[in-house]
N, C-alpha and C positions, 0 to 999 in steps of 0.2 A: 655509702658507709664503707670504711677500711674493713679488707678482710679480716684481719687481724683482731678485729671490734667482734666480727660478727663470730668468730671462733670463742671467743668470750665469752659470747653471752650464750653461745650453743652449749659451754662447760657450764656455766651455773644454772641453766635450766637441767643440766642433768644432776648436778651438787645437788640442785631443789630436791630433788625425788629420793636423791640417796642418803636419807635423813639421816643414817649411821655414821656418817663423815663429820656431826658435829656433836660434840660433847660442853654441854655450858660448867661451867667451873664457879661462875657465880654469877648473879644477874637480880634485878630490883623491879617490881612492879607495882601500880596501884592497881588494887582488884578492889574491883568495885561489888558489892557483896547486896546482901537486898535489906541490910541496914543502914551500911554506912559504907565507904572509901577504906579501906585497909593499905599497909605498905608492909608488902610480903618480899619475900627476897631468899634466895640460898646463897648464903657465902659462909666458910671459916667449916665448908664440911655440915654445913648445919641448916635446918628452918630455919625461918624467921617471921613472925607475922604478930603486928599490932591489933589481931583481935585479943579480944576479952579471953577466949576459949585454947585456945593457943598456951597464953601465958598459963594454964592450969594443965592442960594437957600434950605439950608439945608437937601438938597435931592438932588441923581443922579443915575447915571443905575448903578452905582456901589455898591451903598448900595439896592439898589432894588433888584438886584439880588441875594446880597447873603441875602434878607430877603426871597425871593423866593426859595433860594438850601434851608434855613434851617427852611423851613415853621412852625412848632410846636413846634421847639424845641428853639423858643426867650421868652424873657418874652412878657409879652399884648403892656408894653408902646414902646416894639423895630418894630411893626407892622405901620405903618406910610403910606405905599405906595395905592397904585392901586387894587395891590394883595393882601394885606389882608387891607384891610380899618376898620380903629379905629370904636369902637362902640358907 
């Protein structure tokens, strides 16, 4: 293996760990929920999620949770829940 490969891959194993280096800005999921399949996503600054619950309250465990997997790494205004409460 090139050196040059292997300095690489030495920088993204430490990228890995330094989760602060990344900020999502907008991104799409199916979260699979213990009803049904959802398509959740934050883009436009905003939630988004095709459950039922959501559409009434702009908030659900599905967007909680993955503000929770990706705790540091959303902008301030995608922080909304329980778990990290707006300042």
């Amino acid at each position: 293996m090139q050196s040059s490969l292997i300095g690489k891959i030495e920088k993204a194993h430490r990228y890995a760990q330094e989760k602060d280096r990344v900020t999502f800005s907008e991104f799409s999921v199916k979260f699979r929920g213990e009803n049904d399949t959802y398509d959740t996503s934050y883009r436009d600054d905003k939630w988004h999620c095709s459950c039922h619950f959501f559409s009434t309250w702009g908030t659900c465990s599905h967007t909680m949770a993955l503000e929770k997997i990706l705790e540091n790494m959303l902008p301030e205004e995608a922080l909304t829940t329980q778990f990290n409460p707006a300042p």
